[in-house]
C-alpha positions as CSV (number, residue, x, y, z in Angstrom):
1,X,2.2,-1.9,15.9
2,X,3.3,0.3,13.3
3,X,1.6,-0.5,9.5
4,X,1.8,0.5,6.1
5,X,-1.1,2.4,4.7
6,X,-2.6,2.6,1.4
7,X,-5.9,4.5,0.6
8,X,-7.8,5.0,-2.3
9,X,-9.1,8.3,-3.3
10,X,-11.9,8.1,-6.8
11,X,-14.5,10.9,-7.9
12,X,-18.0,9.9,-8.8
13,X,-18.2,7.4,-11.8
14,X,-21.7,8.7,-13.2
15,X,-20.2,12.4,-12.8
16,X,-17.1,11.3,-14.7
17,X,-18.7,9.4,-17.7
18,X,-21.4,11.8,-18.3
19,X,-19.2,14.7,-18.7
20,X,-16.5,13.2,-20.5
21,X,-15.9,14.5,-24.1
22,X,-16.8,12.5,-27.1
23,X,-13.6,10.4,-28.3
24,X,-13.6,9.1,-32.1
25,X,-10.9,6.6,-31.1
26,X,-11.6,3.2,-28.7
27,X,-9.5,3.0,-25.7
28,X,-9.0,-0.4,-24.3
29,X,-7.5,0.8,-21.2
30,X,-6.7,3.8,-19.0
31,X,-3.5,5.2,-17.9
32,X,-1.3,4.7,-15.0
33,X,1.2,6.6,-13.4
34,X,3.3,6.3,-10.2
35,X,5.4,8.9,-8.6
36,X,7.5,8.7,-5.7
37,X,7.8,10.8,-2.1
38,X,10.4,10.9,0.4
39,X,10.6,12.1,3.9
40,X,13.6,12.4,5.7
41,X,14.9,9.8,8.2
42,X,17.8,10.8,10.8
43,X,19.6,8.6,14.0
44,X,22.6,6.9,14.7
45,X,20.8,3.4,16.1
46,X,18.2,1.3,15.2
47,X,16.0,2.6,17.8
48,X,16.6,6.6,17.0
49,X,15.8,5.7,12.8
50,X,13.1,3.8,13.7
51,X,11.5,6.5,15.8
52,X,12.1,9.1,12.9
53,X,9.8,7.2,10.9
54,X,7.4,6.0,13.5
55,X,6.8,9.9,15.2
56,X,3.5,11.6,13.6
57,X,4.9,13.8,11.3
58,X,2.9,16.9,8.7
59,X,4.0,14.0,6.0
60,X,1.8,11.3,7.8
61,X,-0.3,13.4,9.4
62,X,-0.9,11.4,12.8
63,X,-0.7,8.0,11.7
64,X,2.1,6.1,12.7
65,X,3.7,4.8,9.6
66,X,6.8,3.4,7.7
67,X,5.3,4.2,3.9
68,X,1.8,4.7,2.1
69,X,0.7,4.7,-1.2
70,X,-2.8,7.0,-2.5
71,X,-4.2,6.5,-5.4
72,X,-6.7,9.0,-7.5
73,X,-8.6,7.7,-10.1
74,X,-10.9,9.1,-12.9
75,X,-12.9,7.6,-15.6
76,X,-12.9,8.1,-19.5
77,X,-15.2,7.1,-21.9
78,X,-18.5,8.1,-23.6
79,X,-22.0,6.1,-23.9
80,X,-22.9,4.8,-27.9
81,X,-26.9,4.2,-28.1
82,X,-28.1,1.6,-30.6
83,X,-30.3,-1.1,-30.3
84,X,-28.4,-1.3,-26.7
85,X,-26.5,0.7,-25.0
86,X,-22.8,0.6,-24.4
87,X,-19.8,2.5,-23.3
88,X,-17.2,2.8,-25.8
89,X,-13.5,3.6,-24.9
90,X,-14.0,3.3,-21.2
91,X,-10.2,3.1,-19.2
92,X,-9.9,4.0,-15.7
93,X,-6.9,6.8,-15.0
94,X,-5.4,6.0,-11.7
95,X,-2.5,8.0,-10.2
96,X,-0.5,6.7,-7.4
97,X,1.7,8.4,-5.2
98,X,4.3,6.2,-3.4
99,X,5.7,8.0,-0.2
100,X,8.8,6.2,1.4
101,X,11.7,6.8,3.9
102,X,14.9,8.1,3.0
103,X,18.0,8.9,5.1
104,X,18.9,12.3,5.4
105,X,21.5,14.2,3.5
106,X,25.1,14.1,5.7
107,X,23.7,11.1,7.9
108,X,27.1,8.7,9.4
109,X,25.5,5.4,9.7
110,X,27.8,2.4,10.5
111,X,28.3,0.0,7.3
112,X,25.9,-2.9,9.5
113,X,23.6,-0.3,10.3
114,X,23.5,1.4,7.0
115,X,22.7,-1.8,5.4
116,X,20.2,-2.6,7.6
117,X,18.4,0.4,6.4
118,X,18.7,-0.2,3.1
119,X,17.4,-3.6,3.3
120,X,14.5,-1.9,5.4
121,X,13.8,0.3,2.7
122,X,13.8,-1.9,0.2
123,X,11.4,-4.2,1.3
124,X,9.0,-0.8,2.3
125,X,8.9,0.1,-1.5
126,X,8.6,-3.8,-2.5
127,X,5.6,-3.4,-0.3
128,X,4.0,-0.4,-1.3
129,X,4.6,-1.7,-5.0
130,X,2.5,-5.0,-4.0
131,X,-0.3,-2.9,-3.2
132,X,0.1,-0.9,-6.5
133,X,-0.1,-4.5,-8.1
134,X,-3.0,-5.6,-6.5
135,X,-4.9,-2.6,-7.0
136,X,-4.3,-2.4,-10.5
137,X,-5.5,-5.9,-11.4
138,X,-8.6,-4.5,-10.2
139,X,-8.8,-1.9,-12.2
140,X,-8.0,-3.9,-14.9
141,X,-11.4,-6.4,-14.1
142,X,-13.3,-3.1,-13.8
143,X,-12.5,-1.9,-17.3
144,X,-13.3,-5.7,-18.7
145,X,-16.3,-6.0,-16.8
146,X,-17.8,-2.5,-17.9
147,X,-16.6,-2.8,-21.6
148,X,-18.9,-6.6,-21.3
149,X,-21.7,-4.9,-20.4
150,X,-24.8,-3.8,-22.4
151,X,-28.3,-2.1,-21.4
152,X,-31.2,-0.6,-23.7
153,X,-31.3,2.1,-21.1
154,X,-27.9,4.3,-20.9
155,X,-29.2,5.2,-17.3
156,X,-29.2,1.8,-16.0
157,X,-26.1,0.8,-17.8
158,X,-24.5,3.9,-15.9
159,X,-26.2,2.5,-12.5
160,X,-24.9,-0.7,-13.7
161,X,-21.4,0.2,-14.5
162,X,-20.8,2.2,-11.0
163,X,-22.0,-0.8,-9.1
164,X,-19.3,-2.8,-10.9
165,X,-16.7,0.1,-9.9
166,X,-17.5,-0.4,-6.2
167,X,-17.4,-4.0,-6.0
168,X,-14.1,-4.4,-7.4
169,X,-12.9,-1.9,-5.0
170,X,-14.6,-3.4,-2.1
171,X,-12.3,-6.6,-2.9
172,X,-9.2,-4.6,-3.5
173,X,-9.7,-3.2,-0.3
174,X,-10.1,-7.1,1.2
175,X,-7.2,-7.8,-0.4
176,X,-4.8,-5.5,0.4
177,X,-6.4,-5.6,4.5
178,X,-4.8,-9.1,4.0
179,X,-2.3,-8.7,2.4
180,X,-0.7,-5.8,5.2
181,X,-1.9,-8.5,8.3
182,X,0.5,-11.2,6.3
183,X,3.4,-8.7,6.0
184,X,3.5,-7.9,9.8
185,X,5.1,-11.2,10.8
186,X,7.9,-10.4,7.8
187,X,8.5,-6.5,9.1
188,X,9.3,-8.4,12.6
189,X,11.9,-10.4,10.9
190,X,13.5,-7.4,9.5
191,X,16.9,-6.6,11.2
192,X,16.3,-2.8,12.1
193,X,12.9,-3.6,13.3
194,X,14.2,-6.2,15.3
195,X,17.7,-4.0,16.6
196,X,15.3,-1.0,17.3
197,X,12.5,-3.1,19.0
198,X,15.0,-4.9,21.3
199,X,16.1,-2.6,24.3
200,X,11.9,-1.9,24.8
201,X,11.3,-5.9,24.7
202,X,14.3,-6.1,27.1
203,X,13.0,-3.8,29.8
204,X,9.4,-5.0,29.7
205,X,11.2,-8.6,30.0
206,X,12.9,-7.6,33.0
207,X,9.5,-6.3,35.0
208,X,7.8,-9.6,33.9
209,X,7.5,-12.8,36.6
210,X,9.3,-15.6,35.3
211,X,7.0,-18.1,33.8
212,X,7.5,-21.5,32.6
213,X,7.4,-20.4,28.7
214,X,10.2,-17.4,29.6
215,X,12.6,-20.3,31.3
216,X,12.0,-22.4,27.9
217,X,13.0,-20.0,25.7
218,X,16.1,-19.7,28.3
219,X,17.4,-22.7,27.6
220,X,20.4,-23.4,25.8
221,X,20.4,-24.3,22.3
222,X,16.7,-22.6,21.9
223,X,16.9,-20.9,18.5
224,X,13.9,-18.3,17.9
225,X,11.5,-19.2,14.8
226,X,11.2,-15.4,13.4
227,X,14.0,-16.2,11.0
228,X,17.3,-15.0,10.4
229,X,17.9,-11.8,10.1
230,X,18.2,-9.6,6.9
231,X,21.7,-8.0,7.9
């Protein structure tokens, strides 16, 4: 099955911190930025744009997949020693790079066909978007969680705060595992997906002994449960 991917790509939080300049002014939060990448996507059916997206490209790599999003992050901030410890104007930078499909210049789709790709695409970016979401509520709860915390030893707090930083991305990384499984039953529903996966599922049908379940779905009247397609 082809997936989406998202990855996450941080330097070392008691590298970061440490070296940071001093700042005179408390910043609550860090900044966020998303930028957008487009490979192009070329056919005339269903099947031939769905293999241009699905072949291993330079742009993918080897992976097989529709979209990704990356993310690099980096850490502001500086430590304040008093009777504790804290760190003062902490924020978490995170860039993310969204890379999705685009048809290429001079492509003649039909009008079905061309709006079946548009509707493709437009759920891949509502997709990759989702994962932006989810990753930035977790960056969110890191900077709250590290701002909260307070140690008479700026070492520990540092040991403290990078333990934080890990565990929130261990469950953004739970989360969006989760949230990709969910989305596979919707990407079957998806018109193109479903034109371009059709001829394969028709051949393999046609090599397969008849079963009781195959003469079920035969009968007349039998209406398939993926749900209607998104023409």
């Amino acid at each position: 099955m082809v997936a989406f991917v998202f990855r996450l790509l941080t330097a070392g939080f008691v590298l970061a911190v440490a070296a940071y300049p001093l700042a005179d002014k408390a910043l609550a939060r860090g900044n966020l930025t998303t930028s957008y990448k487009y490979y192009p996507v070329s056919g005339k059916t269903a099947a031939s744009l769905h293999r241009s997206m699905t072949v291993p490209t330079g742009f993918f790599s080897s992976e097989k997949v529709y979209a990704n999003i990356t993310m690099k992050s980096s850490f502001k901030g500086h430590f304040v020693r008093g009777k504790t410890c804290r760190i003062k104007g902490f924020g978490i930078d995170a860039k993310f790079i969204v890379r999705l499909p685009r048809l290429s210049k001079g492509a003649k789709l039909s009008p079905h066909l061309k709006r079946q790709f548009r509707n493709f695409s437009s759920y891949v970016r509502k997709h990759e978007l989702t994962h932006r979401s989810i990753w930035t509520r977790c960056l969110r709860s890191a900077e709250r969680r590290i701002m909260a915390i307070r140690y008479k030893n700026c070492n520990k707090l540092d040991s403290a705060a990078a333990k934080i930083i890990l565990n929130e991305w261990a469950k953004c990384e739970t989360r969006n595992v989760r949230f990709d499984k969910l989305e596979q039953k919707r990407l079957l529903r998806l018109s193109l997906v479903k034109a371009a996966l059709k001829p394969a599922r028709s051949v393999r049908s046609a090599h397969r002994k008849p079963t009781r379940s195959t003469r079920v779905l035969a009968k007349p009247g039998y209406r398939r449960t993926l749900g209607k397609a998104n023409d």
